[in-house]
C-alpha positions as CSV (number, residue, x, y, z in Angstrom):
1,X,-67.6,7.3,-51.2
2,X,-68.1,9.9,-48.8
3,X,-72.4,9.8,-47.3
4,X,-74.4,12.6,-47.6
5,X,-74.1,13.8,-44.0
6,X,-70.7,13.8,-44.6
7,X,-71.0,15.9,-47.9
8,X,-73.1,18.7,-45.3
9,X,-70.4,18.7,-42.9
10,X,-67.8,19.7,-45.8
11,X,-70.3,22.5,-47.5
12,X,-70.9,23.6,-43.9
13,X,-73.7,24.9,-45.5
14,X,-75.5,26.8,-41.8
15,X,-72.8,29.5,-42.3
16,X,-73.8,30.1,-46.0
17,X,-77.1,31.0,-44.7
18,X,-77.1,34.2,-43.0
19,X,-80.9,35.3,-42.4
20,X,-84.1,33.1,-41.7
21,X,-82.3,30.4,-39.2
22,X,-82.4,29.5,-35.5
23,X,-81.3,26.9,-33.2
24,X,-83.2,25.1,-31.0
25,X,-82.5,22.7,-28.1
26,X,-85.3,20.3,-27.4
27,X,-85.4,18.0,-24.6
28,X,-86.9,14.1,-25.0
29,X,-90.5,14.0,-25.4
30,X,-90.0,17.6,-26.8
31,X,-92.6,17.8,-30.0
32,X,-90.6,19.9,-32.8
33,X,-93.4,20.7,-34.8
34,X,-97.0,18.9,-35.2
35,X,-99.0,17.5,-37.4
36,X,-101.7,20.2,-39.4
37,X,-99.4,22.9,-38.3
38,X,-98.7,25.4,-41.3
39,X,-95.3,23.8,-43.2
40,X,-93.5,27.1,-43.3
41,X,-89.6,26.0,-42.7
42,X,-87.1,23.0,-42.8
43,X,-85.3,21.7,-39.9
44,X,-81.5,20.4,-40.0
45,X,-80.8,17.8,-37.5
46,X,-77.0,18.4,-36.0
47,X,-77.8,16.7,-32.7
48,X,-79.7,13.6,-31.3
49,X,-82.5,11.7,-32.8
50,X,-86.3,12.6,-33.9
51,X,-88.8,10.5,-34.2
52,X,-91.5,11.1,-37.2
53,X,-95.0,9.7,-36.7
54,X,-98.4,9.8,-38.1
55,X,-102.1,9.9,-36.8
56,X,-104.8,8.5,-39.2
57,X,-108.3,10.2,-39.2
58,X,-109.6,7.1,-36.9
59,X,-106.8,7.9,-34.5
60,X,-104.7,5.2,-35.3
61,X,-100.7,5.8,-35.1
62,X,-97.7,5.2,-37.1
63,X,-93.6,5.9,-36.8
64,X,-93.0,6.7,-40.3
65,X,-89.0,7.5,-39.6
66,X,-86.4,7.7,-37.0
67,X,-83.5,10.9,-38.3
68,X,-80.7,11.7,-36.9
69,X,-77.8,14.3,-37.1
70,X,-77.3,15.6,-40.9
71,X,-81.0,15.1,-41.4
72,X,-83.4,17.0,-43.3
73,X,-87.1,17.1,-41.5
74,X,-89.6,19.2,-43.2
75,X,-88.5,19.8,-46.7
76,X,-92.1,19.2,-47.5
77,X,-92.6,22.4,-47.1
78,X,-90.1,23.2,-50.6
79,X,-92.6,21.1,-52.7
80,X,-95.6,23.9,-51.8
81,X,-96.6,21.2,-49.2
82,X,-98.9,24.2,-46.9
83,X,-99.8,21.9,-43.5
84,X,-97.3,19.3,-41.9
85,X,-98.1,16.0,-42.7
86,X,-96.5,14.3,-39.7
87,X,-95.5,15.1,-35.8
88,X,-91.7,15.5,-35.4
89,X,-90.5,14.5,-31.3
90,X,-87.2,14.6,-30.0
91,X,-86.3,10.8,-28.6
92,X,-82.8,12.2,-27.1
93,X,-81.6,15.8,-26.1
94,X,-81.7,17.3,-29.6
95,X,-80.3,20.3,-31.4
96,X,-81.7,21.7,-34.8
97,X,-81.5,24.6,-36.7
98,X,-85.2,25.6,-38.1
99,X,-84.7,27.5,-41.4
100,X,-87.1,29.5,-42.9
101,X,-88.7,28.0,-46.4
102,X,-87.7,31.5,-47.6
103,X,-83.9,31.4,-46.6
104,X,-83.7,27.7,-47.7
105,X,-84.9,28.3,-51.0
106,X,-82.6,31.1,-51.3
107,X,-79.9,28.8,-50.7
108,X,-80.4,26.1,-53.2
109,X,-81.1,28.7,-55.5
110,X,-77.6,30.3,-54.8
111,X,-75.4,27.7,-53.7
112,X,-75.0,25.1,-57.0
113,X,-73.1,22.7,-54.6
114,X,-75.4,22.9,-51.7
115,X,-78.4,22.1,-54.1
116,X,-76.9,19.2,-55.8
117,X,-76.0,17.4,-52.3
118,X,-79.7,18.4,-51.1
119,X,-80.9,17.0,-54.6
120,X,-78.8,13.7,-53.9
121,X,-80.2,13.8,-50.1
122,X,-83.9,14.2,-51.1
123,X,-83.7,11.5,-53.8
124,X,-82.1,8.3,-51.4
125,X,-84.7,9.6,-48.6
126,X,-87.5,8.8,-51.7
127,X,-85.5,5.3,-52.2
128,X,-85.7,4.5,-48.6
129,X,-88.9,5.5,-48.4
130,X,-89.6,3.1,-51.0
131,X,-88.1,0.4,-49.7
132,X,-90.4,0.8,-46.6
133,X,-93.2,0.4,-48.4
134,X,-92.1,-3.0,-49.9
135,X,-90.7,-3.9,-46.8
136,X,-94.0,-3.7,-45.6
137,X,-95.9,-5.4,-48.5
138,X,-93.8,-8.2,-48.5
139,X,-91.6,-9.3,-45.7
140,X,-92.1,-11.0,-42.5
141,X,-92.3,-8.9,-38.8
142,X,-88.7,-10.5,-38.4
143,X,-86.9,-9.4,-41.2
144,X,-88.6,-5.8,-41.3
145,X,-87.3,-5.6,-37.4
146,X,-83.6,-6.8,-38.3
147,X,-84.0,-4.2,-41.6
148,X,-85.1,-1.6,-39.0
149,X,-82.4,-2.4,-36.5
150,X,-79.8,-2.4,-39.6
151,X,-81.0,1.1,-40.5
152,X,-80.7,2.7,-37.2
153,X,-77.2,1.5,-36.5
154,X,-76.3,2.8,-39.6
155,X,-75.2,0.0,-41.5
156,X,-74.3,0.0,-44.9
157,X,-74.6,4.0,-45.1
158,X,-71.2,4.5,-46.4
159,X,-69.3,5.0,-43.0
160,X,-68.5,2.5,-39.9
161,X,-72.1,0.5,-38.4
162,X,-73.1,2.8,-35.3
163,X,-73.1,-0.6,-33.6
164,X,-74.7,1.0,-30.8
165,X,-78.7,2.2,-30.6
166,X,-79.5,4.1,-27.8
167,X,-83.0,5.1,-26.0
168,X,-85.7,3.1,-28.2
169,X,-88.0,1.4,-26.9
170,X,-89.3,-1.9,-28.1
171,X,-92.8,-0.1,-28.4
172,X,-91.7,2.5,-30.9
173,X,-89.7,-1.2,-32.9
174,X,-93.2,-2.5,-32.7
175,X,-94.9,0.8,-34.2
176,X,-91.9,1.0,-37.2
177,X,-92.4,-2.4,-38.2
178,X,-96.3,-2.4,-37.9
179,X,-96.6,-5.4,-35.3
180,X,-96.9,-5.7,-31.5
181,X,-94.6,-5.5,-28.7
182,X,-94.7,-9.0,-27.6
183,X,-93.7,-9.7,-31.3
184,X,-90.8,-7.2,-30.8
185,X,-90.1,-8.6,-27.8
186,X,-90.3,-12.0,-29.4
187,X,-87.8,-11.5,-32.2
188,X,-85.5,-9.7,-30.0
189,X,-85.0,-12.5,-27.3
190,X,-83.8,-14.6,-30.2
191,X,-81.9,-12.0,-32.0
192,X,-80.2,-12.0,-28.9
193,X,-79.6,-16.2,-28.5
194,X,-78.2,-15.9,-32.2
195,X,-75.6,-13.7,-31.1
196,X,-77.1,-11.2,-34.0
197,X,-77.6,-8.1,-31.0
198,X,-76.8,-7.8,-27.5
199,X,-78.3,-5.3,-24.7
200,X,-77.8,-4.3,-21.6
201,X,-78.7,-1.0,-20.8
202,X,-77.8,-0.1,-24.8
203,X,-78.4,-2.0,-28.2
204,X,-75.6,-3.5,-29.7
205,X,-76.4,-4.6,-33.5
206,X,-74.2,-7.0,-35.1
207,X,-73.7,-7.4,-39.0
208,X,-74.2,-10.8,-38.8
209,X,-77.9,-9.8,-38.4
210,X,-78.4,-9.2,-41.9
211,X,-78.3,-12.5,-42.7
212,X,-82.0,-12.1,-41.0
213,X,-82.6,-9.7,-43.9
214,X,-81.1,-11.9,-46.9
215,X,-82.8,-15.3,-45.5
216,X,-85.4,-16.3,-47.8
């Protein structure tokens, strides 16, 4: 079954989509768009890795989402949602292509096929979004760091495990999974004894680690 991303690639959907669209590099660190900003476009991720986090009222922060290429970030703005409810920052060298709320709405309006894939893309971002939120409820800092690990190496997406996570540090692991960084730090060191990852320089994630996940 082919994954969503890979459903975009085949629609190549950019070139459907002739007015209200720009590319945009944006370096690491590089904030895309901030929280309270007005939500007036969507942004399509075709290079490199953003990271979405929150600030509470009391100044208290929270990575809410790591996306990468073939990644919707934004579409709030579709449901009538009028200020941004998170800060979007490139982690890696980054391309996306900001489309206007206008231009995109044209485009599901236009393009049946387009707006069934974005349908099916919206709805498993809701699941996992979902799955977060119990993750959180219910299970241990270890497993939500192995479930976090599994997710960023792609595993069990439809296509081959990334195997290989690049440039995140073990404080944005300890902000994802709503623990510390000695507790990251912690769980990795015997992740690592297990044989479940291995790093050096880069994070290697083996499937083996989801029997971290599955453990009751």
């Amino acid at each position: 079954m082919k994954s969503i991303v890979e459903s975009f690639k085949e629609q190549d959907f950019l070139a459907r989509i002739s007015t209200g669209k720009a590319t945009v590099k944006f370096g690491p660190k590089k904030v895309v768009f901030r929280q309270g900003e007005p939500a007036d476009s969507i942004f399509f991720i075709e290079k490199g890795k953003v990271k979405l986090g929150v600030v509470s009222d009391r100044g208290k922060e929270a990575v809410v989402g790591i996306l990468g290429p073939g990644d919707f970030v934004g579409e709030g703005c579709l449901a009538g949602q009028p200020l941004r409810m998170s800060t979007a920052v490139a982690m890696t060298e980054s391309t996306v292509v900001r489309i206007g709320k206008a231009a995109m709405t044209q485009a599901l309006h236009e393009d049946l096929s387009f707006s069934e894939i974005f349908l099916a893309y919206v709805l498993m971002r809701n699941i996992r979004i979902q799955e977060d939120l119990v993750d959180q409820l219910f299970n241990s800092s270890e497993k939500r760091l192995a479930r976090v690990l599994l997710m960023l190496a792609h595993y069990g997406t439809g296509g081959q495990p990334d195997l290989v996570i690049e440039k995140i540090s073990q404080e944005t692991l300890a902000e994802m999974i709503g623990t510390t960084r000695s507790r990251v730090s912690y769980f990795m060191n015997k992740f690592r004894k297990l044989g479940f990852i291995k790093y050096n320089g880069v994070l290697e994630v083996r499937s083996s680690l989801l029997t971290v996940v599955l453990n009751d």
